[in-house]
C-alpha positions in Angstrom: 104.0 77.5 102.3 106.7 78.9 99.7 106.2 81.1 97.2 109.0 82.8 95.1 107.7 85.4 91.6 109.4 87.7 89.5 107.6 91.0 90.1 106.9 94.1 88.5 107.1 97.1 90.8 105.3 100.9 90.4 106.5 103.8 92.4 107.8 101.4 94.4 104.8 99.6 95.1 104.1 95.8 94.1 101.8 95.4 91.3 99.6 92.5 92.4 97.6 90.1 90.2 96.5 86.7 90.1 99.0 84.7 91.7 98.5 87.4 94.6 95.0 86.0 94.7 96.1 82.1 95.8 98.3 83.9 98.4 95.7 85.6 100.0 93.2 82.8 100.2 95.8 80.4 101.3 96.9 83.1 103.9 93.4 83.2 105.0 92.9 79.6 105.6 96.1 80.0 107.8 99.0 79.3 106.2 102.0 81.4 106.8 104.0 82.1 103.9 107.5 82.4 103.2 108.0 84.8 100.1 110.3 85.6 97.5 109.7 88.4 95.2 112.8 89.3 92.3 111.7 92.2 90.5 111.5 92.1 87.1 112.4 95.7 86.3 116.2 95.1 88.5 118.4 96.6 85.7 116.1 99.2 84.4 116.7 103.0 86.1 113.7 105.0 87.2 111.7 105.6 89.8 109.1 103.2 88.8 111.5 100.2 89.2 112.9 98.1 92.4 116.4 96.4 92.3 116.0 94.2 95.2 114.8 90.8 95.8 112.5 91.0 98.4 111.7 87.9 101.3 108.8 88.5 103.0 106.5 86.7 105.9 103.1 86.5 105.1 100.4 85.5 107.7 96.8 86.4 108.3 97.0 88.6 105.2 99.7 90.9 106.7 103.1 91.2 104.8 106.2 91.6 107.1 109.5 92.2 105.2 112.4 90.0 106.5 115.0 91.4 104.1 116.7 92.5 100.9 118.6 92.0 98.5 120.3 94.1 95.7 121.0 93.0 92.1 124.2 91.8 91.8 124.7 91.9 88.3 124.1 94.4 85.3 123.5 91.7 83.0 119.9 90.0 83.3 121.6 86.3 82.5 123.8 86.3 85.2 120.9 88.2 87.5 119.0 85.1 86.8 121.3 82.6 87.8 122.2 84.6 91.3 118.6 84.7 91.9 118.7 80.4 91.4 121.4 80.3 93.6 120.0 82.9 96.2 116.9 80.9 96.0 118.6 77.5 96.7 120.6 78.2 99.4 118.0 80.3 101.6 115.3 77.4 100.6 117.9 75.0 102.6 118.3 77.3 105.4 115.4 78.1 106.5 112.7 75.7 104.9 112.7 72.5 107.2 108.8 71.1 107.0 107.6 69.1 104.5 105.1 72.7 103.2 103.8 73.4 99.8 106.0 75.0 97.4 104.5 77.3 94.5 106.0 79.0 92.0 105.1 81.3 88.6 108.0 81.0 86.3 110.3 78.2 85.1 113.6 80.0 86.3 111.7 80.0 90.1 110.2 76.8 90.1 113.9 75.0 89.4 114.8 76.1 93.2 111.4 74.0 94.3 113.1 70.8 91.9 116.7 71.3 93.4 115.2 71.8 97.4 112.3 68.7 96.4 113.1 67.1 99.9 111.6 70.1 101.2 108.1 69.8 100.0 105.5 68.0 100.0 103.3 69.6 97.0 105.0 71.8 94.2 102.3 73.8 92.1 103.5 75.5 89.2 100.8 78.8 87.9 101.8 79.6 84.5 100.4 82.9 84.1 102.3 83.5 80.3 103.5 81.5 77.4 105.1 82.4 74.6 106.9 80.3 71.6 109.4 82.7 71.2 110.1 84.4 75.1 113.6 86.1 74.3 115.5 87.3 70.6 118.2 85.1 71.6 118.0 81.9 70.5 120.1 79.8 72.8 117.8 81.6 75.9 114.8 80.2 74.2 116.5 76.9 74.1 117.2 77.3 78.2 113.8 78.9 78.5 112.0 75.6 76.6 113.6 72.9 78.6 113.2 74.4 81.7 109.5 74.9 81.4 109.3 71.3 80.4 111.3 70.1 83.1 108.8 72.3 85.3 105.8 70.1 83.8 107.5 67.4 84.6 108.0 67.6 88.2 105.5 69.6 89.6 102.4 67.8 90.6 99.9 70.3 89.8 100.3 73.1 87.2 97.8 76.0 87.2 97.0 78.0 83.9 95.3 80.9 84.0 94.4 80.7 79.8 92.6 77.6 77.5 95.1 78.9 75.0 98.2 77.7 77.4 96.9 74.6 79.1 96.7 73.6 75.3 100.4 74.8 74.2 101.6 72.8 77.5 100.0 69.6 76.7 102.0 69.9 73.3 105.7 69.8 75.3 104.4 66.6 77.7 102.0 64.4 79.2 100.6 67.1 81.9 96.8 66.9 81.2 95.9 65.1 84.1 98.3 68.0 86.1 96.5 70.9 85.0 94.3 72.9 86.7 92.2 75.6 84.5 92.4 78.6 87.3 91.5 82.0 84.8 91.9 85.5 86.0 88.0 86.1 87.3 86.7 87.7 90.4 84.8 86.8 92.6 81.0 86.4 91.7 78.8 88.4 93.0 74.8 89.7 92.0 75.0 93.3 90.7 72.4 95.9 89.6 71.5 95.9 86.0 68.6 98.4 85.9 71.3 100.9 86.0 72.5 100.6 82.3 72.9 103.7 80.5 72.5 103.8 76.9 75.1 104.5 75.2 77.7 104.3 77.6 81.1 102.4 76.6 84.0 101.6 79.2 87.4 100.5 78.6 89.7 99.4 81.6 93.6 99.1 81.9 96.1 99.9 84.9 96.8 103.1 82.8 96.1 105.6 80.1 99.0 104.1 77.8 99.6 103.4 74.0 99.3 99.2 75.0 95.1 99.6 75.5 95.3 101.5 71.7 93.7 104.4 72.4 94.5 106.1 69.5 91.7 103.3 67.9 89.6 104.1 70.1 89.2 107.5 69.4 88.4 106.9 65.9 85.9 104.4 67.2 83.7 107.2 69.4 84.3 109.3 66.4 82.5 107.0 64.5 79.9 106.4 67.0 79.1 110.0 67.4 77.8 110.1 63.7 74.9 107.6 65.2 74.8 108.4 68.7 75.5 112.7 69.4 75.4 111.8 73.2 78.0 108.3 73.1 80.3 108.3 76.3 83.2 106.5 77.2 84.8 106.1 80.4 88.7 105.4 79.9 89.5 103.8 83.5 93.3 103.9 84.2 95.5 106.0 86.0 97.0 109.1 84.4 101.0 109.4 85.6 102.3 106.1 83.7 103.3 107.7 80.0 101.5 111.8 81.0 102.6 112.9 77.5 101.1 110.6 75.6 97.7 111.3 77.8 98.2 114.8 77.0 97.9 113.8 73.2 95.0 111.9 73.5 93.4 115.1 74.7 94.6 117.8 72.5 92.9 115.3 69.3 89.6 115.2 71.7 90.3 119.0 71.7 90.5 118.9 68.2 87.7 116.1 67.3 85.2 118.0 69.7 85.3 114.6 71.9 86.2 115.6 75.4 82.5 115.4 76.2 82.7 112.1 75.0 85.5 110.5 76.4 86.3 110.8 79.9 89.4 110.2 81.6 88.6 108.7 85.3 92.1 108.1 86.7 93.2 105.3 89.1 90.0 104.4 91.1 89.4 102.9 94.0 86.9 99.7 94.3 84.0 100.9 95.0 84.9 104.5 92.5 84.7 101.3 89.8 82.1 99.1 91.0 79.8 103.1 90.0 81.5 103.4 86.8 80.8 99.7 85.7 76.9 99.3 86.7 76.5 102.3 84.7 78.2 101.1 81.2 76.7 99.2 78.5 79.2 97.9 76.7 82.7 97.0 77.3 86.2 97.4 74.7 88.9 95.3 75.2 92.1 96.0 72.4 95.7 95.7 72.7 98.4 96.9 70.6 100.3 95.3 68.0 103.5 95.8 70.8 101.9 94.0 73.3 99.6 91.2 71.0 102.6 88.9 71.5 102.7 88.6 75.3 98.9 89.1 75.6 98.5 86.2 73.1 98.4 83.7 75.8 97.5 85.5 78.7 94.4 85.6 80.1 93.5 89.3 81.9 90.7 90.0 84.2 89.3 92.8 81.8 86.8 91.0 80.0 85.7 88.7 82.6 85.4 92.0 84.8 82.9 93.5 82.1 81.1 89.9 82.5 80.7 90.1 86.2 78.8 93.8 85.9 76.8 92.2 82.7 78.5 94.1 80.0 79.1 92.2 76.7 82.6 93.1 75.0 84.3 94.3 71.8 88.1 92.7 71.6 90.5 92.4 68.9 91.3 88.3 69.7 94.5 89.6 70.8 94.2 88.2 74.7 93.5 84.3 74.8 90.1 85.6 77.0 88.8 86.9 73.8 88.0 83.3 72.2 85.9 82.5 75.4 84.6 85.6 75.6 83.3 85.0 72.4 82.6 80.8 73.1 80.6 81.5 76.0 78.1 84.3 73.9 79.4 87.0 75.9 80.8 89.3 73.3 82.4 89.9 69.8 85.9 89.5 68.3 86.3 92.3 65.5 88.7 93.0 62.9 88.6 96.7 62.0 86.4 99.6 62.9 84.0 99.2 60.6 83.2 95.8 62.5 83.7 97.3 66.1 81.1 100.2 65.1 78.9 97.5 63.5 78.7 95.4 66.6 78.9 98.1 69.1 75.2 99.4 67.2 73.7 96.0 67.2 74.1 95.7 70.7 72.6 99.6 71.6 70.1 99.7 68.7 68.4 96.2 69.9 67.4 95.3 73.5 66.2 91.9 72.9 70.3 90.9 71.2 71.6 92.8 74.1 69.7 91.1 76.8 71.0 87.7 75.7 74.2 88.9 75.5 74.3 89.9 78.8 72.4 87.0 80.4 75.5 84.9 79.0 78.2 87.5 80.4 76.4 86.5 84.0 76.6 82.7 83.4 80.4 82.8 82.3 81.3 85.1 86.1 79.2 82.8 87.8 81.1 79.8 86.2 84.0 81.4 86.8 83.6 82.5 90.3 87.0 82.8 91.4 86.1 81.6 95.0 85.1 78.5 94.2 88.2 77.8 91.7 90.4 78.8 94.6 88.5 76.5 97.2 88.3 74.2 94.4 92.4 74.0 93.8 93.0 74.4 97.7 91.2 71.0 98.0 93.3 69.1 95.3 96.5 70.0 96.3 95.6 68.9 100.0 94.4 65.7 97.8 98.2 64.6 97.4 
């Protein structure tokens, strides 16, 4: 197998999501895998970027690094098309077995059209979408008719959002193509007798402006008028943007709120699995910055919350929300005034809350991301 992504790198460590996921279950099933990471980040400075390509050997879930690659350009445009070419010619040197080819972005999936000889199943995961991906307008052009050529000639096309296999339908005849494969873990029973009341949580890789704290403050502050002993726990590591954490707490200095909302850090699996049997009620908001990339996507949060029975409070500005809020297992709000409405229906009755979260269990067991991977490992062995 073949798999080449653009990738965004922390402290010089990957950051893995989805796509990661079909790696490591086709990994364990025993394929070895042959893959390409670009980094996404290659002209930016700092210590939190990488400006190499990567190729990599993957094979019973270990990672061994074959070699590098610098950025040979300053200028992303002609970045990209090295990163075609670089693509292309090591594709045809070392790829000689008909394998399966995968691929996450149009720009990577045109070295799987070019090298087609060398594989026997192409499948495309479309993990974004957006109408309007660059301010330039000719990029867009480039950018629109190589996702469609994409659609065209992969045979099976993996979307990780209702909100995208929809938009991809509109640019060609691909229904029959797509595969519905969401960002969901893996289902599992978990402890609900454990549910503190009131106990909020809102998750995100780090304490930054993109999860709108700032809105969330004013949201506890509001709460506390109701409930004196409200607690949040704001999951995310600290060292991303450290000033603007240090803000958040000097206003909880000033608000009287740092019993209220607590800062966790980066945690480890089972730190989280604690934190999440504990909380009642999940938030889920995004910034007006980030609203236009998160408009399609489809992130885990939500579905998390699900998994661990706790309904959620989102803004509709992720593509999850609308199922989230389809499949009974939470609210779409408008303002504060709505968030703190919702937020006390669900703590002031049980009987509301208990549906609520009987629904969150029914959408992660639907969604059990085990069985959608066994399911899509079956129909690409179908052609």
């Amino acid at each position: 197998m073949v798999a080449i992504v653009h990738r965004f790198f922390s402290e010089g460590k990957r950051k893995r999501g989805g796509f990661d996921k079909i790696l490591d279950y086709f990994s364990a099933q025993g394929k070895t895998i042959l893959l390409i990471e670009h980094p996404l980040t290659a002209l930016k400075e700092g210590k939190n970027n990488c400006h190499h390509t990567i190729v990599s050997l993957m094979k019973n879930g270990e990672l061994k690094e074959l070699e590098t690659r610098e950025a040979k350009a300053r200028i992303n445009v002609l970045n990209w098309i090295y990163e075609v070419i670089f693509n292309v010619k090591y594709l045809r040197r070392v790829v000689g077995d008909k394998v399966l080819f995968a691929a996450v972005d149009p720009l990577n999936g045109l070295a799987g059209i070019i090298c087609r000889h060398n594989f026997n199943k192409m499948y495309y995961h479309c993990i974004d979408y957006s109408t309007s991906r660059f301010d330039n307008y000719f990029l867009n052009k480039v950018y629109r008719f190589l996702l469609w050529f994409n659609l065209r000639k992969f045979d099976a096309i993996g979307v990780v959002s209702l909100r995208i296999k929809t938009e991809l339908e509109k640019i060609t005849d691909c229904f029959d193509k797509i595969i519905y494969l969401p960002n969901s873990p893996i289902f599992k029973t978990v402890d609900l007798t454990k549910k503190n009341n009131p106990v909020l949580v809102c998750m995100g890789g780090g304490i930054i402006p993109k999860y709108n704290y700032e809105f969330i403050i004013d949201l506890v502050l509001s709460l506390k008028l109701d409930f004196p002993t409200i607690k949040l726990y704001a999951i995310g590591g600290l060292d991303e943007q450290p000033d603007y954490v240090q803000k958040l707490r000097n206003r909880l200095e000033k608000l009287s709120l740092k019993d209220n909302i607590i800062f966790t850090g980066f945690l480890l699996s089972d730190q989280l699995d604690n934190f999440l049997i504990e909380s009642k009620i999940g938030l889920s908001f995004y910034d007006k910055n980030s609203a236009y990339y998160m408009y399609y996507g489809g992130p885990l949060k939500t579905r998390e919350y699900a998994l661990y029975g706790i309904p959620s409070i989102t803004d509709g500005n992720s593509a999850t929300d609308e199922e989230t809020v389809s499949e009974g297992a939470g609210f779409i709000i408008k303002n504060l005034a709505e968030a703190k409405d919702k937020i006390t229906l669900l703590l002031n009755n049980e009987h509301i809350y208990k549906n609520y979260q009987q629904n969150c269990i029914a959408w992660a067991r639907k969604n059990d991301k085990l069985r959608l991977l066994n399911e899509l490992y079956e129909k690409l062995d179908q052609y």
